[in-house]
Backbone bond lengths (Angstrom), bond angles and torsions (degrees), N, CA, C in turn:
res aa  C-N    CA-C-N  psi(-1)  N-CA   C-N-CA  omega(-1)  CA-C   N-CA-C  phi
1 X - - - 1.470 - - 1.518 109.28 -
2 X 1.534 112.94 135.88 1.826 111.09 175.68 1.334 102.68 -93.71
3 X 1.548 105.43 128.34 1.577 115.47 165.21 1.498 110.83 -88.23
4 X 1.225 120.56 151.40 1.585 115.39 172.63 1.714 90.87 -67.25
5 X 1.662 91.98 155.93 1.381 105.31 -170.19 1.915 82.16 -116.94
6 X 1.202 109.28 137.38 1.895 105.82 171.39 1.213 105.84 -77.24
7 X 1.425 111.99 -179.51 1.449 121.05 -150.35 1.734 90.26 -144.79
8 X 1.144 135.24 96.82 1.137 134.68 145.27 1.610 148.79 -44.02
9 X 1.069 128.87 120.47 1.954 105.48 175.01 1.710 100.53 -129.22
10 X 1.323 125.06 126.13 1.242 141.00 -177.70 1.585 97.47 -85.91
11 X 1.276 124.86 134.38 1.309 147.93 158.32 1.135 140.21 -168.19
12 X 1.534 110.93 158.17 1.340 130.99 164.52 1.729 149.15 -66.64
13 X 1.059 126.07 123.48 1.424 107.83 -169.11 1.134 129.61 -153.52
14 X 1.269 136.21 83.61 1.611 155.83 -130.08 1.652 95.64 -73.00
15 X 1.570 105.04 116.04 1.308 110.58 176.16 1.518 103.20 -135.90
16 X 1.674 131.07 114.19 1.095 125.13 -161.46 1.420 137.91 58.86
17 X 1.559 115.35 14.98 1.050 110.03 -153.42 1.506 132.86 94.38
18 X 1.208 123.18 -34.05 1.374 150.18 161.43 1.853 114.90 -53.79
19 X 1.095 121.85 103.80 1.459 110.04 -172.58 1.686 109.42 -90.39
20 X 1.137 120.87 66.19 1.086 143.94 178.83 1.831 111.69 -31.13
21 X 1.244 126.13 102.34 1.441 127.79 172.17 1.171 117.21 -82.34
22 X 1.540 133.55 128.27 1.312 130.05 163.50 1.568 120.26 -144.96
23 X 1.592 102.23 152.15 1.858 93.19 174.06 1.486 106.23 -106.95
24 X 1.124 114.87 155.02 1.414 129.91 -177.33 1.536 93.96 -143.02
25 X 1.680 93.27 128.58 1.621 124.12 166.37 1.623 95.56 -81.46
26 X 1.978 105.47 131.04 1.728 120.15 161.74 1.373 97.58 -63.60
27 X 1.630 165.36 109.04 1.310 128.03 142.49 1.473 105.00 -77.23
28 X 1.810 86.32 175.16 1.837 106.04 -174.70 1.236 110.98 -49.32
29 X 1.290 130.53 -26.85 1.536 122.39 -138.91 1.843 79.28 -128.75
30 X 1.386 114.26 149.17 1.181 113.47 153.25 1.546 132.42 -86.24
31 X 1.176 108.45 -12.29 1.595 129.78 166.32 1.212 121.80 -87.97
32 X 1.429 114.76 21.46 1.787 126.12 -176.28 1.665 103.08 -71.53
33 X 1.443 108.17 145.83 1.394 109.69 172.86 1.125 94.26 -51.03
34 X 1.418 111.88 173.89 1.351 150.55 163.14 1.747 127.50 -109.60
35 X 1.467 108.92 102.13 1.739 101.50 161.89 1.228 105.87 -119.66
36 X 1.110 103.18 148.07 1.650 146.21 158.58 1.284 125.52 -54.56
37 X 1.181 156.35 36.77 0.919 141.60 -152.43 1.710 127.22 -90.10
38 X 1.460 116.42 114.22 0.911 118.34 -147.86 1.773 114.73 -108.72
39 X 1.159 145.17 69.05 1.340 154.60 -158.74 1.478 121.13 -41.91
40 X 1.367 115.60 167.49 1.624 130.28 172.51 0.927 146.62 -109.06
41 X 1.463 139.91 -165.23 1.212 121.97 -173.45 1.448 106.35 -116.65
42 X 1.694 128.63 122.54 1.613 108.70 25.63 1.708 102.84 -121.38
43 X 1.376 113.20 80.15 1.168 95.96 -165.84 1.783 91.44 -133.64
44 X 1.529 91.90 -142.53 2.002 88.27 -176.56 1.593 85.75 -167.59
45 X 1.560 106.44 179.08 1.392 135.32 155.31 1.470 105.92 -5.70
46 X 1.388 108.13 -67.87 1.758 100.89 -165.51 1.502 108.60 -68.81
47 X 1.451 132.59 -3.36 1.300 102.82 156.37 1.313 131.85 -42.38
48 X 1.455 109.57 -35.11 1.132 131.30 -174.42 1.924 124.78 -61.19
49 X 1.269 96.86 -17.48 1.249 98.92 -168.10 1.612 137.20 -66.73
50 X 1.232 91.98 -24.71 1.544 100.23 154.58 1.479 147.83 -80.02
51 X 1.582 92.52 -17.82 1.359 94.08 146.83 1.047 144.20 -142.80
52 X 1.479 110.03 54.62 1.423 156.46 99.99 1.695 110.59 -23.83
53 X 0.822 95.72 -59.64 1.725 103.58 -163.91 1.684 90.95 -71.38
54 X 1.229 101.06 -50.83 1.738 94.04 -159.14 1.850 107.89 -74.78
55 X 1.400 121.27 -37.83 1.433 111.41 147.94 1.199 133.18 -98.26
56 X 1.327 120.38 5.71 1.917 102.29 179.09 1.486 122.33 -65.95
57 X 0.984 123.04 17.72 1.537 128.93 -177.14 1.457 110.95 -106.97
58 X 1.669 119.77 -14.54 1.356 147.74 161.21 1.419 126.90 -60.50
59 X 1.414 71.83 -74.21 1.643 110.10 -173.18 1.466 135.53 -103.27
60 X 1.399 139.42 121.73 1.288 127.22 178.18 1.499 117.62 -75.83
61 X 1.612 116.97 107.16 1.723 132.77 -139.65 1.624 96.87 -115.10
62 X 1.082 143.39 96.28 1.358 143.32 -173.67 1.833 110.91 -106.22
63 X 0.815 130.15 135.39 1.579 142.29 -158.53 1.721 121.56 -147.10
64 X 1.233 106.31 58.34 1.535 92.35 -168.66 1.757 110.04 -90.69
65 X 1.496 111.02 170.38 1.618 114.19 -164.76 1.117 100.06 -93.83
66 X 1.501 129.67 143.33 1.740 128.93 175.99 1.195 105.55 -73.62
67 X 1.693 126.06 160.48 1.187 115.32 153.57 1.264 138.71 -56.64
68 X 1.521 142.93 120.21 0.818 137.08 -119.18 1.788 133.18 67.08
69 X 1.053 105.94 40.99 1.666 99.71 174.65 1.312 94.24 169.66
70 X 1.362 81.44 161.07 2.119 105.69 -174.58 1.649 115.54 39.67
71 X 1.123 103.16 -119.97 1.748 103.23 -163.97 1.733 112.24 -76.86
72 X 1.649 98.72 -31.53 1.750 123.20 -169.31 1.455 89.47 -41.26
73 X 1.679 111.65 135.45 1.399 125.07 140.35 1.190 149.17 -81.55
74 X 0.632 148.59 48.44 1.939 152.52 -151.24 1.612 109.26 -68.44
75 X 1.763 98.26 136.45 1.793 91.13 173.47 1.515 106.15 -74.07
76 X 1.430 97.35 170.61 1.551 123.88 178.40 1.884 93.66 -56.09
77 X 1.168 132.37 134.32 1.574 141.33 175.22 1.296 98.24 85.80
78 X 1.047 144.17 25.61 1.708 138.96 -169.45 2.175 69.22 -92.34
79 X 2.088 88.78 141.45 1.429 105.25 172.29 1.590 100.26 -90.58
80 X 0.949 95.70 120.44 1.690 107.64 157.73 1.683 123.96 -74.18
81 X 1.544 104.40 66.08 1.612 95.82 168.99 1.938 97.44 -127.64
82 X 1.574 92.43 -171.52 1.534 97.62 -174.64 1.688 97.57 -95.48
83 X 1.429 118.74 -1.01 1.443 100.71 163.50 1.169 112.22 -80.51
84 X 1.740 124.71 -43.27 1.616 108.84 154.05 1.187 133.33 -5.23
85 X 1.168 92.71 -90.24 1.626 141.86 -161.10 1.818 91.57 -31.13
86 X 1.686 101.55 -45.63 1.522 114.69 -165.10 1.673 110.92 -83.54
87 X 1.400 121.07 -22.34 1.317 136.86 154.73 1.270 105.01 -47.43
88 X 1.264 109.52 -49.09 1.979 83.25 -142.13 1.567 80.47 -84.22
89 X 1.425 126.14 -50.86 1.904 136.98 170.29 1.347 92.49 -13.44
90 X 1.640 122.13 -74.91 1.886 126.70 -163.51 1.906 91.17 -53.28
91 X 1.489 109.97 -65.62 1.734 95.23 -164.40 1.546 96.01 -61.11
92 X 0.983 136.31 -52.85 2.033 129.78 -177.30 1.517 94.58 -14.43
93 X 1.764 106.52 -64.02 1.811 113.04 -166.68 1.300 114.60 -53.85
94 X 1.368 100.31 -42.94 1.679 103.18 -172.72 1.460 106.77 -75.62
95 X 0.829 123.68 -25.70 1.908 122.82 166.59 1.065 116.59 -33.11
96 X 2.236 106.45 -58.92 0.957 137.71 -155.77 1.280 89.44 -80.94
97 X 1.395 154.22 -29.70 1.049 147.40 -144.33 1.321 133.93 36.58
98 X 1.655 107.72 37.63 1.034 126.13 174.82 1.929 109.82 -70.02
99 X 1.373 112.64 163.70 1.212 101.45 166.30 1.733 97.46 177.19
100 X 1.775 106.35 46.01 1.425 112.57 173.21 1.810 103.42 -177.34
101 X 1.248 113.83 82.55 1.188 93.07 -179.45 1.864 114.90 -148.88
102 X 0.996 125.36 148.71 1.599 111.65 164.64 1.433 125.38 -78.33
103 X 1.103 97.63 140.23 1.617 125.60 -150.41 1.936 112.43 -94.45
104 X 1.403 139.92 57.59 1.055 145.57 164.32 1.821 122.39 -26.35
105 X 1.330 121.23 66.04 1.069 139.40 -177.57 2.073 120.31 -64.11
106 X 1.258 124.40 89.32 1.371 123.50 -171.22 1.939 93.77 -126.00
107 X 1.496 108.60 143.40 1.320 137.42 -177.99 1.176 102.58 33.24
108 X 1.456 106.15 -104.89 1.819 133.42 -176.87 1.887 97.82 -71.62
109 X 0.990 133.89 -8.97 1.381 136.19 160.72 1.296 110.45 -65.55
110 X 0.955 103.77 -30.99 2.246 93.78 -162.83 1.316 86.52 -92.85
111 X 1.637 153.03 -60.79 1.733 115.96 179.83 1.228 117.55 -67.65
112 X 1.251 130.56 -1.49 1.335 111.41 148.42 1.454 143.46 -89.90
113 X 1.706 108.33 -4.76 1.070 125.17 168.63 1.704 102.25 -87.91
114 X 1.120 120.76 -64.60 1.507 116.41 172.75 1.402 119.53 -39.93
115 X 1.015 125.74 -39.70 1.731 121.22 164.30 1.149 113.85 -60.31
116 X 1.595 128.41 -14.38 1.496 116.53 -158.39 1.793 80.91 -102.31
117 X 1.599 104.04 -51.55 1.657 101.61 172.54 1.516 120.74 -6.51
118 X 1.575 101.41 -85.74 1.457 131.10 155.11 1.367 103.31 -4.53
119 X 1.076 121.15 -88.93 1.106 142.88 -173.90 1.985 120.10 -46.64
120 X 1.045 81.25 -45.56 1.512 75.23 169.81 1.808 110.32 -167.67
121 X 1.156 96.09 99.77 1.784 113.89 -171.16 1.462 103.99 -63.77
122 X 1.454 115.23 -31.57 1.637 95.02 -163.11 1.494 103.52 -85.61
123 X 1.343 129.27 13.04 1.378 116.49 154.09 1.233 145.23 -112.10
124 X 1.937 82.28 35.45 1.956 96.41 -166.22 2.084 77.30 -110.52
125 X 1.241 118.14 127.52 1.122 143.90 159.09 1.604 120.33 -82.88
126 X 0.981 102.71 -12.13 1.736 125.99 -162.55 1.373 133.33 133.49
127 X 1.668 113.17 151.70 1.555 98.46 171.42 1.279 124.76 -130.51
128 X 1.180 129.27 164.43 1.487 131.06 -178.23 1.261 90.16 -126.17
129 X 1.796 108.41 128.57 1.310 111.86 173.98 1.942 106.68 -130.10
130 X 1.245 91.68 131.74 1.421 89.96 165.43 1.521 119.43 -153.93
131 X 1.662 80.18 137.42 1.529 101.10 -161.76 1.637 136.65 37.02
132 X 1.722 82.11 45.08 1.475 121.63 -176.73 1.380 131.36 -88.64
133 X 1.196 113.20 47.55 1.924 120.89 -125.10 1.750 93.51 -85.55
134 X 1.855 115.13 135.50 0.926 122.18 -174.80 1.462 116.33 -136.78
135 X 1.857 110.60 39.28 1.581 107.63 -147.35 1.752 91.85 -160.99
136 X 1.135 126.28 141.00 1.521 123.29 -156.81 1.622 98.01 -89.08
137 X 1.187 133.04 -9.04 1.474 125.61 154.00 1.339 122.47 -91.48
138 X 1.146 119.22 39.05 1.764 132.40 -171.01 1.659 94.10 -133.96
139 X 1.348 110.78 -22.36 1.978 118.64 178.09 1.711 95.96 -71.91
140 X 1.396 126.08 121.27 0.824 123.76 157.33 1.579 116.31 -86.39
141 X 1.473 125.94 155.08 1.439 117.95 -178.77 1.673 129.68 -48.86
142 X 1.396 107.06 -23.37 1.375 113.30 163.80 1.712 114.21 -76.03
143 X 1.013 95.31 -47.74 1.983 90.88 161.30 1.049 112.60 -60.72
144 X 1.203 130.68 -66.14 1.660 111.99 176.73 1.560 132.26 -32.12
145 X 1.889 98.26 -57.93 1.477 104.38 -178.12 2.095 98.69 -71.20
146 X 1.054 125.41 9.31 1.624 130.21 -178.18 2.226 90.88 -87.83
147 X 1.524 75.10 -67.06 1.893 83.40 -177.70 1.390 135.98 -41.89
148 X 1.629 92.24 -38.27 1.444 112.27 -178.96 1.687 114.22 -80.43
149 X 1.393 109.39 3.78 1.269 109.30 170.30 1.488 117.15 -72.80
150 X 1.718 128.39 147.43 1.041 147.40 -162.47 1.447 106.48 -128.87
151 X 1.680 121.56 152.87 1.783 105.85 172.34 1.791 100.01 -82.79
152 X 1.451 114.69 9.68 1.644 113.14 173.86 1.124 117.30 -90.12
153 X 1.676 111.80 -16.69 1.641 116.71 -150.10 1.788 109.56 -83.83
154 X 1.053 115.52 95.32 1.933 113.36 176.53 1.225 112.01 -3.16
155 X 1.463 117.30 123.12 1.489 119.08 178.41 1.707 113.37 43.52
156 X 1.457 107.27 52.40 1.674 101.40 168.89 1.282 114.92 -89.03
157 X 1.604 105.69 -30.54 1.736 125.18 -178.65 1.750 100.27 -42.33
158 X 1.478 87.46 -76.70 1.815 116.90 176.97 1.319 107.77 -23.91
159 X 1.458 121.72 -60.52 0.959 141.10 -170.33 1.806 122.25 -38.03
160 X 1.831 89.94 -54.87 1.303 122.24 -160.04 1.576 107.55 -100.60
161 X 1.749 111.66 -18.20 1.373 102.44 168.05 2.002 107.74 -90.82
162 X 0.957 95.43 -19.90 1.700 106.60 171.83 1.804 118.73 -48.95
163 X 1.756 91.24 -18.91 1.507 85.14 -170.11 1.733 89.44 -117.20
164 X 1.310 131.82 4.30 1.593 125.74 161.63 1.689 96.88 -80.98
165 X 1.306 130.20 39.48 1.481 92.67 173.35 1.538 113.31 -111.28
166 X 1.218 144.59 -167.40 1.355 110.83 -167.34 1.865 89.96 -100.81
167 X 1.249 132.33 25.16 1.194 127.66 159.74 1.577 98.17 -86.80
168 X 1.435 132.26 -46.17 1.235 138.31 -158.61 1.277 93.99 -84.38
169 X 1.530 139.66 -39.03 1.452 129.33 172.37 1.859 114.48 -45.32
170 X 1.518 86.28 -59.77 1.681 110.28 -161.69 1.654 115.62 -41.43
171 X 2.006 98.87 -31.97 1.061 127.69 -154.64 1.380 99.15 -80.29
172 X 1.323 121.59 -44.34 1.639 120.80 -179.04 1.190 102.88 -63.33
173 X 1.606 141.39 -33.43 1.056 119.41 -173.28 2.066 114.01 -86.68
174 X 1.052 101.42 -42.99 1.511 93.83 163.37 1.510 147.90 -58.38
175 X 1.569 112.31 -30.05 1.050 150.72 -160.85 1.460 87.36 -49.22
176 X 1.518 139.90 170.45 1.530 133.34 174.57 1.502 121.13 32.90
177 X 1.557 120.15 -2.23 1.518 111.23 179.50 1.355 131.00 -69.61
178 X 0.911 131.91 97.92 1.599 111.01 179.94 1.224 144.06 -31.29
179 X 1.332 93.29 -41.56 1.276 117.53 173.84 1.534 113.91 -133.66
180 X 1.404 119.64 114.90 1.666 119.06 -163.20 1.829 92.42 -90.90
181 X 1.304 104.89 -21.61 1.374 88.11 176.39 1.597 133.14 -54.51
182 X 1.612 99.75 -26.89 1.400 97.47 161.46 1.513 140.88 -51.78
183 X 1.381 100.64 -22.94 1.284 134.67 -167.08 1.891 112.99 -71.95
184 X 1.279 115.12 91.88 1.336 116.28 -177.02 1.152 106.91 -63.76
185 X 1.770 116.77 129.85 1.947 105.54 169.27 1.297 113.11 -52.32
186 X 1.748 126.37 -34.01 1.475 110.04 -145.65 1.664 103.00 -81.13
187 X 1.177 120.45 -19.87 1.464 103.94 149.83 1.647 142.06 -5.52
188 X 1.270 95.38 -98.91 1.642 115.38 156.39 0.912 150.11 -59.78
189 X 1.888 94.41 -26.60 1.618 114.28 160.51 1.155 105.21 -63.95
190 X 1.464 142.82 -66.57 0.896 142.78 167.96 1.795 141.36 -30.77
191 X 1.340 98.88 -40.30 1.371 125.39 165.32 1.425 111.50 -57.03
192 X 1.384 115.72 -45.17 1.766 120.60 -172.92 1.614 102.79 -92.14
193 X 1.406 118.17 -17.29 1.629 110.29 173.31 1.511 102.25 -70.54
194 X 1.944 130.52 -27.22 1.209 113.00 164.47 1.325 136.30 -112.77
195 X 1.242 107.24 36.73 1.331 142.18 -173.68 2.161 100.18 -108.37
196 X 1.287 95.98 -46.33 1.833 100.06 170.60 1.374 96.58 -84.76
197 X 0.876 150.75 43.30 2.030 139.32 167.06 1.704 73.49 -96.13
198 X 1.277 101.02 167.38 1.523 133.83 176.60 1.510 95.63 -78.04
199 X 1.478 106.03 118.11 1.684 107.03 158.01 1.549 102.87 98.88
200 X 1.568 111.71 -2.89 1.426 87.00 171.56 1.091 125.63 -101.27
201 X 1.603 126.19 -27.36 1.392 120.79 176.48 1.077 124.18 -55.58
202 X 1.665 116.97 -9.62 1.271 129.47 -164.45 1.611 106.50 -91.45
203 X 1.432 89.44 -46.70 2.214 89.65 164.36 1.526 116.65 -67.85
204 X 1.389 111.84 -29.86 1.740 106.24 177.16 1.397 99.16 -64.39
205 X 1.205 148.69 -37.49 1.351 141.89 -165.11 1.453 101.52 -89.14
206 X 1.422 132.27 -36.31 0.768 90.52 -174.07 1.843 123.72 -94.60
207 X 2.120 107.00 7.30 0.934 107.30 145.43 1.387 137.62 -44.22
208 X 1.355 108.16 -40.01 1.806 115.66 173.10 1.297 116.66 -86.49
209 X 1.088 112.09 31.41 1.666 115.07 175.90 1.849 103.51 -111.68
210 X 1.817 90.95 -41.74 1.537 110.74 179.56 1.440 111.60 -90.23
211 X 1.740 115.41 17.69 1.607 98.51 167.82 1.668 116.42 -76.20
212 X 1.017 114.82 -28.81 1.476 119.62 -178.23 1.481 92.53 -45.95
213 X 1.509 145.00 -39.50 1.474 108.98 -168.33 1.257 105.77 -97.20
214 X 1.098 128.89 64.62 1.643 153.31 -176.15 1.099 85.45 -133.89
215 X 1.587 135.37 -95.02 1.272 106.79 -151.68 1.671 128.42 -85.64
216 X 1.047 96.91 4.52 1.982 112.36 152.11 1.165 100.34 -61.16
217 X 1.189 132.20 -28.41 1.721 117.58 -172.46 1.562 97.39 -102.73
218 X 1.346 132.79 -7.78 1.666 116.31 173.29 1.602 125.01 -34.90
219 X 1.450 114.76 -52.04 1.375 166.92 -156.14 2.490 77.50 -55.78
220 X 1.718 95.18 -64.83 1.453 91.62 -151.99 2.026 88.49 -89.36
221 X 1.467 111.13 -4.62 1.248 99.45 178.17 1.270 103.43 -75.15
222 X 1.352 137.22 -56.99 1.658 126.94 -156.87 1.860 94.09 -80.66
223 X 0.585 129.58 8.28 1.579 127.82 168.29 1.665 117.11 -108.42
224 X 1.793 108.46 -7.11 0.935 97.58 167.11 1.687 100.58 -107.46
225 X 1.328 124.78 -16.32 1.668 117.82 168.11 1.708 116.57 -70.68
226 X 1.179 116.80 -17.96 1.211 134.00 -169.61 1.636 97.85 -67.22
227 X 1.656 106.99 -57.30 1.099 123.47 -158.11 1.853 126.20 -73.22
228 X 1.714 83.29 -29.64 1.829 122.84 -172.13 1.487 95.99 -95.28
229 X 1.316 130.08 -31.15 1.504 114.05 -166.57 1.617 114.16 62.50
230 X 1.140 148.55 -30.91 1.680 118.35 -154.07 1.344 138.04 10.61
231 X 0.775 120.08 159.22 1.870 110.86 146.36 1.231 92.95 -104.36
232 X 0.973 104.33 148.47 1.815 121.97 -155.54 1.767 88.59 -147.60
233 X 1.333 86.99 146.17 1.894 110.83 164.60 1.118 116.73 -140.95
234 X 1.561 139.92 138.96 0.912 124.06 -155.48 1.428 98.69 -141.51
235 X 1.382 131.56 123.45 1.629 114.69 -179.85 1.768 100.05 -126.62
236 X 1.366 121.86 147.75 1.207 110.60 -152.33 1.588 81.97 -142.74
237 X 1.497 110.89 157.12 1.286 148.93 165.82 1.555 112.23 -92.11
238 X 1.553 116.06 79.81 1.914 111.38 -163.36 1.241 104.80 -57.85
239 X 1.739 133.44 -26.89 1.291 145.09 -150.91 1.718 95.76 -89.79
240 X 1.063 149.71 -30.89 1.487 162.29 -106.35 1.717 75.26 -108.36
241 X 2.005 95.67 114.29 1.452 123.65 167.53 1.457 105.76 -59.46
242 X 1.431 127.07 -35.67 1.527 111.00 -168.58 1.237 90.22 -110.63
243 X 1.223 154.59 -63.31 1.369 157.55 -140.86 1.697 105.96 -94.86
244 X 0.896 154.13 66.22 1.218 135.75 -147.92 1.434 113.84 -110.42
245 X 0.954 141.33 -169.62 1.702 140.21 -144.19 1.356 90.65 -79.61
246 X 1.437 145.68 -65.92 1.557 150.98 -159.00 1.426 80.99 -42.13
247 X 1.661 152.75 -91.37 0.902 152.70 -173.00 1.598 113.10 -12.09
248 X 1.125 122.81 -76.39 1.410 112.40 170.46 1.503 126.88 -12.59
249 X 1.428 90.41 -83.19 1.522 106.12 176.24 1.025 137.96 -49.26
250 X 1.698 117.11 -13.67 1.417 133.64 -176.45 1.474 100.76 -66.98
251 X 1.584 92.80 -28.87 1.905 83.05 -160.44 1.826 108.33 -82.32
252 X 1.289 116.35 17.66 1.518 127.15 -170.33 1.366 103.63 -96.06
253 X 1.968 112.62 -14.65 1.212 123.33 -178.18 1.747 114.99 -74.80
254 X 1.391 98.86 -41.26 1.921 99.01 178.00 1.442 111.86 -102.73
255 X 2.054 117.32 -2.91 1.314 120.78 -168.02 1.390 101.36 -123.10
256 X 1.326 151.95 39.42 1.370 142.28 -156.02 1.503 117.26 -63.26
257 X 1.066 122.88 -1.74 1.288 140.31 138.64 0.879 149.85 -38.33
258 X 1.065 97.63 -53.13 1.727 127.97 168.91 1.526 118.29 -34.80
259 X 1.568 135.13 132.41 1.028 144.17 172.15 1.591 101.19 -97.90
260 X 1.749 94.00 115.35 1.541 111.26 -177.28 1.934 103.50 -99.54
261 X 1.561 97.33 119.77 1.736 74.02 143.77 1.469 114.46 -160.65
262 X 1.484 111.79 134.16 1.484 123.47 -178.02 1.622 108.64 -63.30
263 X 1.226 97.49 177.88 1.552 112.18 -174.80 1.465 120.68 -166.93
264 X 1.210 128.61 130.29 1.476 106.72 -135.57 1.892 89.47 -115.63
265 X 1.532 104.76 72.47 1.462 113.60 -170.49 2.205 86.50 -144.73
266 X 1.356 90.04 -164.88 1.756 118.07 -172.55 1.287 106.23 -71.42
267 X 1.585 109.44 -177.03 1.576 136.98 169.66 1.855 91.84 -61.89
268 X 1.556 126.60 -48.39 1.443 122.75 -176.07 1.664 117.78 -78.28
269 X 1.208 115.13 47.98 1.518 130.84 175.90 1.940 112.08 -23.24
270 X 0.849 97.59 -50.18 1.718 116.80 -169.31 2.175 86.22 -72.36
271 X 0.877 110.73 -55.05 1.524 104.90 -174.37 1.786 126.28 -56.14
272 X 1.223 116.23 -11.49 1.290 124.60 174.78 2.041 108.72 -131.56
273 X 0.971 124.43 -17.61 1.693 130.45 -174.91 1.410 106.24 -128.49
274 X 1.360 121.14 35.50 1.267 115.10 166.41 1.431 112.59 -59.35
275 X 1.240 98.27 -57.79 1.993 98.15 178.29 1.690 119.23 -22.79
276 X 1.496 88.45 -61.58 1.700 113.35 167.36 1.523 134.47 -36.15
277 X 1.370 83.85 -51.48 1.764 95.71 -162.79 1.453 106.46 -114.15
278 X 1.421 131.57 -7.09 1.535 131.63 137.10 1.069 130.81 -30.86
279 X 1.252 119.75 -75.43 1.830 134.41 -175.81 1.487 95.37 -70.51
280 X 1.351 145.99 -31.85 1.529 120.08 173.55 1.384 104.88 -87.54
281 X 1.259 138.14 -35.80 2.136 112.84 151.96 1.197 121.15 -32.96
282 X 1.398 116.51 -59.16 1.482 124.70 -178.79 1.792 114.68 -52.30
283 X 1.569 116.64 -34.22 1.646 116.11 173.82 1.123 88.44 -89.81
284 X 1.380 137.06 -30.01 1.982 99.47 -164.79 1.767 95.06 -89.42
285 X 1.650 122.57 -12.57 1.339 89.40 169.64 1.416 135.78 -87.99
286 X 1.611 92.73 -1.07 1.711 98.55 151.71 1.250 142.22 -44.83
287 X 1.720 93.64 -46.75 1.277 105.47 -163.87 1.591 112.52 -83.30
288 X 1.255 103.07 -37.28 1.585 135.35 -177.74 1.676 111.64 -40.49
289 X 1.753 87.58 -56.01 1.561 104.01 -170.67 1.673 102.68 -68.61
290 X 1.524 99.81 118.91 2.001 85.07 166.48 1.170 85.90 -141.33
């Protein structure tokens, strides 16, 4: 039997100065929903690629790289925070001339997707979050003692370049797996070839200096899901060292709606349960889209 095979286009797209990289799935239909898909740390866009592949022939699947990571260029003085990060993301959309779409929320994705929320509700259609944690029992103690880092705090540098190495990359993706064999190298391999470019470890740190105003903003996030409703889906990594299962469930507190489902793999959910967690994106963006 022939399956449609998706159709990819890789590009560029100058927003602020920022040479913004992204892939976009052709689907069949020109009226295909729309997701967003918005990536983590320390990875980029090509996490995305598999499922990309397995719906872009559906769905219109958009994936662009933050500053700081994967293909994205940034000038020399570009600020490395997640209010950035969410600037240049809002102008990326408006490039795109998007202005209706569901919103794919993962790690360092969800405060930058939740700020854009904030910012402008009538173009959240819905969200899919995974292991997107936005709730102070979703901080595992290594996230915390990560958060609570300062550029004053003894050996925070040390600390924080200790976890760019490609042992400390490799590690987020295995970490809780059952089985690491699932676990493709080119992932992480990949992740640490743009993690060594000049200038980036230096923006990942000083992203983790600026996570603390992430969870200062929890407070106006569940009061702004509370308020917005979504239909929300949520697929979770139960094993996930920083994000861990309590996180999930928090969000059942302002979303009771919400379609939960665990998975008994890592923080890289999509890398071992693709099978899984494909075909329920693909029905909730059925349902989602009206």
């Amino acid at each position: 039997m022939l399956v449609a095979a998706t159709r990819t286009v890789h590009r560029h797209i100058d927003v602020e100065g920022v040479r913004v990289f992204y892939r976009e799935s052709v689907p069949e239909r020109a009226d295909a929903p729309v997701l967003l898909l918005l990536h983590g740390f320390p990875s980029g866009s090509h996490q995305f690629r598999g499922l990309i592949d397995a719906l872009g022939s559906h769905y219109r699947m958009i994936a662009p790289d933050h500053p700081g990571f994967g293909h994205t260029q940034a000038p020399d003085g570009f600020t490395y925070s997640f209010d950035r990060l969410a600037d240049i993301t809002e102008g990326f959309v408006r490039r795109l001339g998007l202005d209706r779409f569901v919103m794919y929320v993962f790690d360092f994705g969800a405060p930058i997707g939740f700020r854009i929320a904030e910012r402008h509700p009538e173009w959240i259609a819905g969200l899919v979050v995974q292991n997107g944690n936005a709730y102070e029992e979703g901080l595992s103690d290594a996230a915390r003692g990560l958060i609570a880092l300062t550029p004053e705090t003894p050996g925070a540098e040390d600390a924080i370049q200790g976890m760019l190495t490609l042992d400390g990359t490799r590690s987020q993706y295995e970490t809780g797996v059952p089985d690491p064999g699932l676990i493709a190298p080119d992932g992480y391999t990949l992740d640490q070839h743009f993690l060594d470019l000049p200038g980036r470890k230096e923006a990942q740190q000083a992203l983790i200096f600026d996570y603390h105003t992430n969870v200062e903003h929890y407070d106006h996030w569940h009061a702004w899901l509370r308020r917005h409703t979504p239909p929300t889906l949520i697929t979770w990594g139960s094993n996930d060292p920083f994000f861990p299962e309590p996180g999930a469930r928090a969000y059942l507190r302002d979303l009771p709606d919400a379609e939960l489902h665990l998975f008994d793999t890592g923080h890289f959910a999509l890398e071992t349960h693709l099978p899984e967690i494909a075909p329920l994106i693909g029905d909730f963006l059925d349902r989602a889209w009206k």
